[in-house]
N, C-alpha and C positions, 0 to 999 in steps of 0.2 A: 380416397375420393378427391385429395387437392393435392395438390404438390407441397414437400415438405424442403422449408426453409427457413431462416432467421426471418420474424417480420419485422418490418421498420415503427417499433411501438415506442421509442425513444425520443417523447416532444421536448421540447425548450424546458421546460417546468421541469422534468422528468431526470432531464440531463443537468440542471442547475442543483437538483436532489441528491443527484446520483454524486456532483463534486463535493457538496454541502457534506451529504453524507458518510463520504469515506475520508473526508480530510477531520471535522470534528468528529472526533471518537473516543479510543482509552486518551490517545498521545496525550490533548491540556489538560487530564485528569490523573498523569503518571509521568507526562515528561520533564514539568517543575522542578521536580526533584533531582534528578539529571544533570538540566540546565545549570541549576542553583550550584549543584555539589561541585562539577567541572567549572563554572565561569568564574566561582569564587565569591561573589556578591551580587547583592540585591540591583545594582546600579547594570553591572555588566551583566548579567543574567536579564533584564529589560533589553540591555542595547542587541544580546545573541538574537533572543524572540525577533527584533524587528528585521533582525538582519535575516534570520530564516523566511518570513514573511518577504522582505523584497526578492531575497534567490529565488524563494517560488513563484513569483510573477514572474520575474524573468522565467523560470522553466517552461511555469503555463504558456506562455509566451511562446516558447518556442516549440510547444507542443502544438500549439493550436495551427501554429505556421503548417508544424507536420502532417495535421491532419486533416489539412486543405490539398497539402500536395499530395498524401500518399491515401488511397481512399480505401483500403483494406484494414480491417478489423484488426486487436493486436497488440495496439500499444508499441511498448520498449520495443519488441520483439522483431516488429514487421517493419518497423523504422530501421534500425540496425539492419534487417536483413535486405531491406530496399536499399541503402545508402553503403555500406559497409563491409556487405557479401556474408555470402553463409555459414562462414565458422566462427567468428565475433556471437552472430546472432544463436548459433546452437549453445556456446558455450553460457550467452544468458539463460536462454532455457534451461540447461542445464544446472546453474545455479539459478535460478527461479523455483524450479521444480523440487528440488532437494534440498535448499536453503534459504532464501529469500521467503516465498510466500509462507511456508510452511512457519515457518518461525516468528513472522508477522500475523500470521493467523493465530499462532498459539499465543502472543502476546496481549493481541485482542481480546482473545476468549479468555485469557487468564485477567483479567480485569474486568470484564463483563461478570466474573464467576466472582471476584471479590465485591465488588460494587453492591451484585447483588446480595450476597451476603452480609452485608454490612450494620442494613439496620437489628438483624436478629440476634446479632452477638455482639452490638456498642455494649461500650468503652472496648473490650477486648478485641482481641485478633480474630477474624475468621478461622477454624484447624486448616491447613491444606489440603487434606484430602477431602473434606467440603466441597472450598472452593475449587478444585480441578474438575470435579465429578460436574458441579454446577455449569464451570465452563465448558465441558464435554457434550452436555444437556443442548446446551443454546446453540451452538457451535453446529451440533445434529440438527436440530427447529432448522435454522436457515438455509444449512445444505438440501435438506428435504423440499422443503418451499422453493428454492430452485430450480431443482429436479421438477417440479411439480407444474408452473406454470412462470413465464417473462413477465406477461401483465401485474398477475397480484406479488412478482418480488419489486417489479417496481413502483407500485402502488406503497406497498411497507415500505420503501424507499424513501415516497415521498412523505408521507405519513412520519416515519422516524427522524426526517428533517427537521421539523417542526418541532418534536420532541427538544433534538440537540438544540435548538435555538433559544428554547424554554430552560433548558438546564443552566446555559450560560447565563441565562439571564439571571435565574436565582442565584447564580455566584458574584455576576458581577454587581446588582442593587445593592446588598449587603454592604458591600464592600467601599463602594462608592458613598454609599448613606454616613459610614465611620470615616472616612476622609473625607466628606465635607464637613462634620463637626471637631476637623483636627486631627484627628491621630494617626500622625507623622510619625511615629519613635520609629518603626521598622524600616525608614527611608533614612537615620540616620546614617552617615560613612556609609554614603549606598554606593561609591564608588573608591572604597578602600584597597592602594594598587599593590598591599603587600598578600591581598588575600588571590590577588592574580592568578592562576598558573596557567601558562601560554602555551606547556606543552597538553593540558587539558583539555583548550579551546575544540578540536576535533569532535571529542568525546559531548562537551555541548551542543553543537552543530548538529552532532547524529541526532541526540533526543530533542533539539528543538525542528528538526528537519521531519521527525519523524510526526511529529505533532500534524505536520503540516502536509505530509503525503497524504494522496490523495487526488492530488490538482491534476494528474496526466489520465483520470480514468475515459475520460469521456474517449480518449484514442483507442482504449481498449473493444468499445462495443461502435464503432463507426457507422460499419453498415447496417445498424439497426437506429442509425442515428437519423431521423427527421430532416429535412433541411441542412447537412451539418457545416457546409461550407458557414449559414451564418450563425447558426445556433453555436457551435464548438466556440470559434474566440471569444461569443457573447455571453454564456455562460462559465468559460473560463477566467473573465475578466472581472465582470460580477459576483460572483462566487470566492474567488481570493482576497480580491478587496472585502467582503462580509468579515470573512474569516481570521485576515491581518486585525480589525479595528477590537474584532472579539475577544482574538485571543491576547492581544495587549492590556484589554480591561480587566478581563480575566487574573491576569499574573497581578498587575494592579491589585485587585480586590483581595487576591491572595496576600499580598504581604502585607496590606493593611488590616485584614483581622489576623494573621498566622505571623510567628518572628521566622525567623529563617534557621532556626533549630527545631520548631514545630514544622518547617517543611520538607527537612531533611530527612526528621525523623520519622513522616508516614510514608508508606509507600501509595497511599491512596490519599492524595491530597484534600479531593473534595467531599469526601469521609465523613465520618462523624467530628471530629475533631474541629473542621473548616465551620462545620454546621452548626455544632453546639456551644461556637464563638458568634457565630452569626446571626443567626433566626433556627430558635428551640424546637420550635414548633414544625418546621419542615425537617429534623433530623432522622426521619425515615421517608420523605418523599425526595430530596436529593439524592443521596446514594443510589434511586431506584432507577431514576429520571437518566443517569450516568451510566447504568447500567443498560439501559435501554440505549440510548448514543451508542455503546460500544457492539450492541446487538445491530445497529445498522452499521455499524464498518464492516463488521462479520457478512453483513447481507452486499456489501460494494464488494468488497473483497473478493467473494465467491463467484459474485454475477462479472466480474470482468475476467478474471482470472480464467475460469475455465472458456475464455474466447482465445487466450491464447494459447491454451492447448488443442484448441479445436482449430485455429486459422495454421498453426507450427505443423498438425497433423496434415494438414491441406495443403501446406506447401512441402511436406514429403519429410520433415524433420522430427516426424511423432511419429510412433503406429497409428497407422490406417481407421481404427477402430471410435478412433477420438476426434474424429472428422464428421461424425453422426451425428444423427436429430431425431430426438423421438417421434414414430409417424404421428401421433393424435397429439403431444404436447409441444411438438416443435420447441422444443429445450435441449439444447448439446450435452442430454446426461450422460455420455462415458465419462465426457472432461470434466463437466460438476462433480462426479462423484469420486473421481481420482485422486485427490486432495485427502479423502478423507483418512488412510493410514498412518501419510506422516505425520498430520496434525494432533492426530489422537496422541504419537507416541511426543511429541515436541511438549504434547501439556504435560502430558503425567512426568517428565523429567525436570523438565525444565526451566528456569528462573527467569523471571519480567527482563531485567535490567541484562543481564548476559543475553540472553537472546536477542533485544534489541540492538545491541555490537553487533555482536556476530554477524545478524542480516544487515546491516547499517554500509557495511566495506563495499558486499557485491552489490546492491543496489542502488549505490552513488555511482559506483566505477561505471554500470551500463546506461545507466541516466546520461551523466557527462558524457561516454562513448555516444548514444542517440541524437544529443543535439549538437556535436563533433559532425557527426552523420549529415544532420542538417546545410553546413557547413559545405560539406562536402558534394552533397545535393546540387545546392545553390550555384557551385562552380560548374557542375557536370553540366545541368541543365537549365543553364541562362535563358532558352527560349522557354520555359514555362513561366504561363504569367498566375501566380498561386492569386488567390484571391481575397487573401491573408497575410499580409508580410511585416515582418520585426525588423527593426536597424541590425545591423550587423552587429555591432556593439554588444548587444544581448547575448547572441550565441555564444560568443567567444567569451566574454565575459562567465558565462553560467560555465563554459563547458571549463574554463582553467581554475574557477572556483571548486568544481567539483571533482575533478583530480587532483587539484593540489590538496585538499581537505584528505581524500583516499588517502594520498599519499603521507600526510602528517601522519593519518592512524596511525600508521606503523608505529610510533612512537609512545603513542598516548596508550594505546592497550594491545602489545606484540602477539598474547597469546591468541583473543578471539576474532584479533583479525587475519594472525595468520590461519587460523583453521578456516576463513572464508573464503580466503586465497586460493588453498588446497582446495577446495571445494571447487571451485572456477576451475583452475588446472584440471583437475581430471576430469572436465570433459574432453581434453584433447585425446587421448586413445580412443573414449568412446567414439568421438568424430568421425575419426580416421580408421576406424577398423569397421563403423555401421555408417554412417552418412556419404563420407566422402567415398564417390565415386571414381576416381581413375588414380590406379595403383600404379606404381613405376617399377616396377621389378615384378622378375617371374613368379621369386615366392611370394609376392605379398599378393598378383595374380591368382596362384594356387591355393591361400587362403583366406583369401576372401571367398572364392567359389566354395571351398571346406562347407565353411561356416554358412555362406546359403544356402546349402545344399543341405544342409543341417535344418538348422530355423527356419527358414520359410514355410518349408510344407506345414511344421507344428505352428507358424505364426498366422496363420491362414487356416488352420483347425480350429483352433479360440478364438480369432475375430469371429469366423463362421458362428461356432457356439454360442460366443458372449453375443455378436446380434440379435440371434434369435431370442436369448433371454433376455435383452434390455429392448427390444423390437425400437432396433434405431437404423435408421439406414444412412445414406449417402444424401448430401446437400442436393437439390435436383436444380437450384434457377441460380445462374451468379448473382450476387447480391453488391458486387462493387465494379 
């Protein structure tokens, strides 16, 4: 009875939530340890954090530029394919879909699953198959709620903001309270240059970067976005400054109740360990509180994520299938629900700290390719006047910070960056045997016709199918 489309439910608040919410999550509560292990000391391990905090100004920055000028839904993706042309941008999707998200999701969830397990089995370890099962739980909650309605996942959005902010704050008073009465020891040779190592640095970046991702969501859900010409830079700008001041107090509070072999030593920093140095009495309402934070990146995550499956579909670089809206819930569930195989199997195998590599290579490298893009933009089209605009200085700056960082990987950990690599690479056959349209030779003419002639009719039997059982149809009103 009405026409089914994304609606623009995403106000200022909403959108300031939606950054809040997927940049604090597992990361300040898991990437500590990271930071500490790679930068070598307590001194340099503070200077990574800040320096991760100013790079994502500058990105938000130049995201927000982007998403003034490019007014389609998307994020990384629709940038890249606006600026950069269409095999750059498939080949992100291509590692997005199979590597990046999947393995950031499973991160999330595997710290939401420990967090929450935490206060039932202090002093001792969670088992893992516990916590996976747990993570598996919550991971399901969110996707479903998705699936289900926009309004109430971005209501739990905003709701869970307040949560994360509450959390930081029990880590950071503690912390604060024991350094104003003195106790300095853990600031001792907080800048010891033999504990250095510089082929490391990388490896710190990643886990302090990843703390900090998060800041480019709002490009992901655009055209559901409010106002967004003013709302995007305003809440971009707002929201990173929050989150720099927090997460510096945070690390702070850490080193002054924990030494730095107690931070080494947890994988879950704000734990019981942080807690039953700090305040006794909260050592099962922290771990819960943290657990809940990570359940709302889980809910960012998802709620942008399946936009750029749904806008990749729209612009003809998905199946067709994934370009749907449920008729009565107006929710893009094919995309929301597509996610859920690989992440299932990324938990049950797979390790916090490796995962986070792994996905860390391809998701700098398209980052810095997007605001490259920008760059690039800006040259083409001098007569648009964006509404929005950063110094040049920024772009360039962010974009040669975040390839040369890629590029040091190589160094700091050969093996789980080169499987990332691999992962990127082979979407080029994919491309060029299924997206890319004009073959140059007869036989590759005759087989490409093969294989349509093949797949279409059956890929057009299951779209048919799967519609009718997910009863989603085709976008009916442009929205950008």
């Amino acid at each position: 009875e009405e026409a089914v489309f994304l609606r623009k439910k995403i106000t200022l608040l909403r959108a300031f939530s939606l950054l809040i919410g997927s940049m604090v999550g597992s990361g300040i509560f898991i990437s500590p340890k990271g930071v500490l292990k790679n930068s070598g000391t307590v001194g340099f391990s503070l200077v990574v954090w800040f320096a991760c905090g100013l790079l994502s100004m500058f990105g938000a920055l130049c995201y927000a530029e982007l998403g003034t000028r490019i007014t389609k839904s998307g994020g990384h993706y629709i940038y890249i394919l606006e600026t950069l042309g269409p095999l750059p941008s498939f080949l992100f999707l291509w590692a997005e879909f199979f590597a990046i998200r999947p393995a950031n999701s499973a991160v999330v969830s595997l710290a939401f699953g420990r967090y929450m397990l935490e206060p039932f089995f202090s002093p001792c370890a969670a088992p893992v198959p516990a916590v996976k099962l747990v993570s598996l739980l919550g991971y399901y909650m969110v996707l479903t709620l998705n699936s289900w309605s926009v309004t109430w996942s971005a209501r739990l959005q905003t709701a869970l903001s307040i949560v994360k902010l509450l959390a930081l704050a029990l880590i950071i008073v503690p912390g604060m309270m024991l350094l104003a009465q003195g106790h300095t020891e853990n600031f001792q040779d907080a800048f010891d240059r033999q504990s250095l190592a510089l082929d490391k640095l990388p490896l710190a970046f990643y886990a302090g970067m990843f703390a900090y991702s998060g800041w480019f969501q709002t490009g992901f859900v655009r055209e559901e976005l409010v106002r967004p010409e003013r709302n995007i830079p305003l809440a971009v700008i707002v929201s990173v400054i929050t989150v720099i001041v927090g997460y510096m107090l945070t690390n702070v509070s850490y080193y002054t109740v924990l030494g730095t072999q107690d931070v080494l030593a947890s994988p879950a920093v704000a734990g019981g360990g942080f807690v039953q140095r700090a305040f006794k009495s909260l050592i099962s309402v922290v771990p819960v509180l943290v657990a809940l934070s990570c359940f709302g990146t889980m809910n960012g995550g998802i709620f942008t994520f399946s936009r750029t499956l749904f806008v990749a579909s729209r612009e003809g670089q998905w199946p067709p299938l994934f370009s749907m809206i449920h008729i009565r819930r107006h929710t893009p569930l094919p995309a929301v629900m597509l996610m859920f195989p690989l992440v299932t199997t990324m938990v049950c195998i797979g390790d916090i700290y490796h995962l986070m590599n792994f996905f860390s290579f391809s998701r700098w490298l398209f980052i810095g390719l997007a605001t490259l893009g920008l760059i690039v933009h800006r040259r083409r089209h001098p007569e648009l006047q964006s509404p929005f605009k950063v110094p040049l200085f920024v772009p360039v700056s962010f974009t040669v910070i975040c390839l040369f960082t890629v590029a040091m990987s190589f160094y700091s950990d050969p093996v789980n960056i080169s499987i990332g690599c691999t992962m990127v690479l082979s979407g080029f056959p994919v491309y060029y045997l299924i997206i890319h349209r004009q073959m140059s030779t007869v036989s590759q003419d005759f087989l490409r016709t093969k294989l349509s002639s093949f797949f279409t009719p059956l890929s057009d039997y299951l779209t048919h199918k799967l519609q009718l059982l997910l009863e989603v149809v085709q976008q009916e009103i442009k929205t950008y």
